[in-house]
N, C-alpha and C positions, 0 to 999 in steps of 0.2 A: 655149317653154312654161314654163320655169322664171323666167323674166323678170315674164312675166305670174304667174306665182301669187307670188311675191316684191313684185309691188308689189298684185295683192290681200291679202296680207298688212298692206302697210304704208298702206293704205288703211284696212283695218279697225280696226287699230291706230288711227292720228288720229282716225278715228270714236267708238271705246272711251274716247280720254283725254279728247276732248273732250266726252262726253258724263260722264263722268266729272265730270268739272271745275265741269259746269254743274249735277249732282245735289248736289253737296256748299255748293254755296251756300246760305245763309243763307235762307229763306225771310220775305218782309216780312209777310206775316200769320199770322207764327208770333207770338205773343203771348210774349213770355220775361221773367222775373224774380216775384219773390215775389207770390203771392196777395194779400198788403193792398194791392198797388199797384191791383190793377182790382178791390176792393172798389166798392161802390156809394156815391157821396158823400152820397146822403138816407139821415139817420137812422133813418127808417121803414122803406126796404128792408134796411137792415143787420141791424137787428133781427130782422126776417122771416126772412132769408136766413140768420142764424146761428141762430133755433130750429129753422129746417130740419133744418140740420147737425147741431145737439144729435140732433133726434129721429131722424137718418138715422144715427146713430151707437149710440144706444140701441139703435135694430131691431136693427142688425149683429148686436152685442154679445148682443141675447136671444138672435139667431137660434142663433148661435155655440152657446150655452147649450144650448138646444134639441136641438139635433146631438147636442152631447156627451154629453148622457142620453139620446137615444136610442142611439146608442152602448153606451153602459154596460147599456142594459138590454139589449140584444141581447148582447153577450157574457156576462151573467148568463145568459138563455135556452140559450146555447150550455153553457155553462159547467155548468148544472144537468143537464142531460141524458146521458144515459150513452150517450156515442158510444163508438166503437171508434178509440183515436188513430191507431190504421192508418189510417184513411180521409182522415184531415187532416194525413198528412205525404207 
């Protein structure tokens, strides 16, 4: 009985490292190195695709904006109000 759970052990084992082995390989459509390399070579799409970026970067940034004054006015709300600081610690 020991015999048998010893080599299912060392079965599992080979199974583990070899699976292992073959997770940590390199995947070939993994696309790797810097962004200008798979830029678009027509100058038309390049343009396109970087006001994109401009404007998808813009949004963020208002969005961001936006947050933060709502933010700030809700802690003004809070803030004006006569709570009992018991209740908020």
């Amino acid at each position: 009985m020991k015999l048998r759970s010893l080599l299912l052990v060392g079965v599992g084992l080979a199974i583990g490292a070899t699976l292992s082995r073959k997770l940590r390989e390199d995947d070939p459509n993994v696309v790797i190195g810097p962004a200008e390399a798979r830029s678009p070579s027509n100058p038309a799409l390049r343009a396109v695709s970087a006001g994109a970026q401009r404007i998808a970067d813009r949004a963020s940034v208002v969005s961001l904006d936006a947050i933060r004054r709502t933010r700030g006015a809700i802690r003004e709300r809070l803030a004006a109000q006569d709570y009992d600081d018991i209740a908020w610690n």
